[in-house]
N, C-alpha and C positions, 0 to 999 in steps of 0.2 A: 369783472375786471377784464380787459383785451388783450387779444390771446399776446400782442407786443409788448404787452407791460407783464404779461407772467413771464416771458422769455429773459427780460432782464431783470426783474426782480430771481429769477432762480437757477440762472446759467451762470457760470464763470467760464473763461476762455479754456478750448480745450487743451489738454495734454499730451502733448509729441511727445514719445518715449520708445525703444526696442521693444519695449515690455509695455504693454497699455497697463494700467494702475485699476487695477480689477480689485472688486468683494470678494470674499471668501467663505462661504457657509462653515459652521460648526453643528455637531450634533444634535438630533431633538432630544430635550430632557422632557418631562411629566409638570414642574412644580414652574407652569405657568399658567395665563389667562385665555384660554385657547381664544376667543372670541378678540383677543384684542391684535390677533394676527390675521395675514388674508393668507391665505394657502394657493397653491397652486401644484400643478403636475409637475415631476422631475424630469425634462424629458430628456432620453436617451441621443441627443444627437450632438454638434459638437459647438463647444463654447466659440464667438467670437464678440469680437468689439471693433463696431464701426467707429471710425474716428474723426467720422467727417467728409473724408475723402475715401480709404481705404476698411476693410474686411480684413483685421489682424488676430491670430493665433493671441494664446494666451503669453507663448514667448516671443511675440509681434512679430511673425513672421504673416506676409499678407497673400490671404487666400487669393487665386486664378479666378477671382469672379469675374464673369462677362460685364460689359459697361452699365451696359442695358438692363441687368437686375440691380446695382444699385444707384442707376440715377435718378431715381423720385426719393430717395433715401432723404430724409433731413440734414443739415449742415450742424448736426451734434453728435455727442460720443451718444454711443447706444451700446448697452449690452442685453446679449441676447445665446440663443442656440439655432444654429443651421440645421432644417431639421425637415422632414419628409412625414415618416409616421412611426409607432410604435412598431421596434423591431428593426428597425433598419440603420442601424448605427453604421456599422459597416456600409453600405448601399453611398450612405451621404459623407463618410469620411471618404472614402474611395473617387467619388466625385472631386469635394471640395481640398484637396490634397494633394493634388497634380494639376501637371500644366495639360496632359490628357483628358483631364475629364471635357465631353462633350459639352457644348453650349447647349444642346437640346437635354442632357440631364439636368441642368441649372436650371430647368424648367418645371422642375419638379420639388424645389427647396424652397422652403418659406425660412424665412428670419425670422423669429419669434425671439419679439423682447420681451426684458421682463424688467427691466432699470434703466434710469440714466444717470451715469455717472457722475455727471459735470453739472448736474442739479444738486440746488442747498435746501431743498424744501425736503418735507419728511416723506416718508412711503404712499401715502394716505395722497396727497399732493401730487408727487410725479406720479402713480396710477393717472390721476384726472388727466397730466402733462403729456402720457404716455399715449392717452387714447386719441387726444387731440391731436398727433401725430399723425397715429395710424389713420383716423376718420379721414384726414386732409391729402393723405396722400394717396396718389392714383398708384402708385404701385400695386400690383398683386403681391408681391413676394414678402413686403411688410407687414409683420402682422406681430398682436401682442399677445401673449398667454395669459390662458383665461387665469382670473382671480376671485376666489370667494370665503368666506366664512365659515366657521363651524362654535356651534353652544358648547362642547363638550369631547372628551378627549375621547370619550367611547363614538360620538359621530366622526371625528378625525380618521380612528382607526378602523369602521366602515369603510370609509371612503376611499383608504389604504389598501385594503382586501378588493374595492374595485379597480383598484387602476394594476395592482399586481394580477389578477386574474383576467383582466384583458390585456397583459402584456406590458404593463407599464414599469419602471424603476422605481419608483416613489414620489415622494411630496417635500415640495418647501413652503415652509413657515418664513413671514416677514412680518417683524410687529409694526403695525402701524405709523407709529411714531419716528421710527427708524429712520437713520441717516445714511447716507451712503459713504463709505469707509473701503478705504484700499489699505484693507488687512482683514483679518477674521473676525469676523464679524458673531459678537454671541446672540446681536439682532435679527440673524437671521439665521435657519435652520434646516438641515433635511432628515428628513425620516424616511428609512426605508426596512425592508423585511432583514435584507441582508448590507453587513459591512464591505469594503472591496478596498483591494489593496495591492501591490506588487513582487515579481518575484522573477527572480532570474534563473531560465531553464538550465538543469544542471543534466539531465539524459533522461533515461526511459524505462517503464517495467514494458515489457512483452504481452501483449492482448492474449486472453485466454476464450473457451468459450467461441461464443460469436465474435468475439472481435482477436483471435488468432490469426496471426498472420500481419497483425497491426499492431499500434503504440495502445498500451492499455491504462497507463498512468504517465502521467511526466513527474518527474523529482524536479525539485523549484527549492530557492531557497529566499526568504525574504529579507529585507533590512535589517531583522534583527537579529540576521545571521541564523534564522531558524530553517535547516531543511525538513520538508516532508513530500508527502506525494500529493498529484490532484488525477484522481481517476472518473470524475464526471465533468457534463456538459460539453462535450466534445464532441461536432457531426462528425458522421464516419468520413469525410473528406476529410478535417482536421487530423485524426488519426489515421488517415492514411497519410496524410502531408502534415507531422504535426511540427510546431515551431521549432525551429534549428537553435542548437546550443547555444548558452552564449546571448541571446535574445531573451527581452522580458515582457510577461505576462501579467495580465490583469484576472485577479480572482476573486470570489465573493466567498464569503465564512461567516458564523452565528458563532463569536463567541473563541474562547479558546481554550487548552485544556492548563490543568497543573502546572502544565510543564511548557506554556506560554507557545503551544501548536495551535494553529487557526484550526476549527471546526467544524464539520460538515460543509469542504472547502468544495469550490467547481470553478471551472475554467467559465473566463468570461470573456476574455479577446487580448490577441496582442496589443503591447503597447501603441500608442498611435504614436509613427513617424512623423515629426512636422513639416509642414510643405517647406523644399529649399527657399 
């Protein structure tokens, strides 16, 4: 079929909004057909949604990208992650967040998509859709993340144990057949070691030990109105400068107790401010 008749057999005009009309992952469960999903990497860097024209935030605020990385971009919605490499979350918010950030950092960001929105055709489909994008366009900065298969939920969670032990956040699941939906989607999924969640600094225990003379826990209280402490994954710069009151943090936990306290909790990064 030519590639101008897939285009209008499975495009609808795009959608101007504040807010681009994004998917939304829900959790991996067990009691599915692993083989009937494609998997990919979770990567750590930051959502956005090209719209045609513009590079907008998930609350459509439009990143400071230079001209020049996205004009071989296609004239469709793409969603995707600004992303650099494993570990460097920070690095690439920090860039794509300001009107500071250099053009010669921007140099260093690839697009990685992974859907198209404003496509009616199933997962399975826009992949093929997705690649013939990438293939055609001379940009470097365009690229799609990779997608494969697994027989079985024990090779899944292989696979899981390598992208965590070289540094990675986890895995999504997309089944096949899937449609693209601006809303939560139970068609699609991520699986990761740990859960992550929010919480607003409430003050400080005092570092003992080696870290005397520094912050040794922060007290945080979350949505559900639960306070507790988070006294890991803090570099010693963090606790030496750790987040001021009042401001909220991202944190990861396995679980919770009796008493509905997140478990074996760690600090994982301030909230991301969205570019003005």
């Amino acid at each position: 079929m030519p590639f101008i008749l897939l285009f209008v057999l499975f495009f609808t005009p795009l959608l101007h909004a504040n807010n681009p009309p994004i998917q939304l992952a829900t959790k991996y469960h067990q009691d599915i057909i692993v083989n009937h999903y494609w998997v990919s990497e979770k990567l750590d860097g930051v959502r956005a949604y090209w719209n045609g024209q513009h590079l907008i935030s998930r609350q459509g605020n439009v990143f400071p990208a230079p001209k020049w990385f996205t004009k071989d971009f296609p004239n469709i919605a793409l969603d995707g992650e600004l992303w650099i490499a494993r570990g460097t979350f920070e690095q690439v918010s920090g860039i794509v967040r300001t009107q500071k950030g250099g053009e010669q950092d921007w140099k260093k960001i690839s697009f990685m998509i992974f859907d198209l929105p404003s496509s009616l055709a199933a997962f399975t489909q826009r992949l093929t859709i997705m690649e013939k994008f990438v293939n055609n366009s001379p940009s470097p900065y365009l690229k799609m993340i990779h997608q494969q298969k697994f027989t079985s939920h024990q090779a899944l969670q292989i696979k899981l144990d390598k992208v965590i032990e070289g540094g990675g956040e986890g895995l999504m699941l997309h089944h096949i057949n899937a449609y693209y939906q601006v809303k939560r989607n139970q068609d699609l999924m991520k699986l990761k070691r740990y859960d992550d969640a929010e919480a607003v600094v409430l003050g400080y225990t005092a570092g003992k030990g080696k870290h005397k003379g520094r912050m040794g826990a922060l007290l945080v209280k979350n949505a559900q109105g639960v306070s507790f402490k988070i006294g890991t994954g803090f570099t010693d710069e963090e606790r030496d400068n750790p987040p001021a009151i009042g401001t909220t943090i991202t944190y990861q936990y396995i679980g919770f107790t009796k008493n509905g306290v997140p478990r074996f909790t760690s600090y994982l990064r301030l909230r991301v401010i969205n570019a003005p």
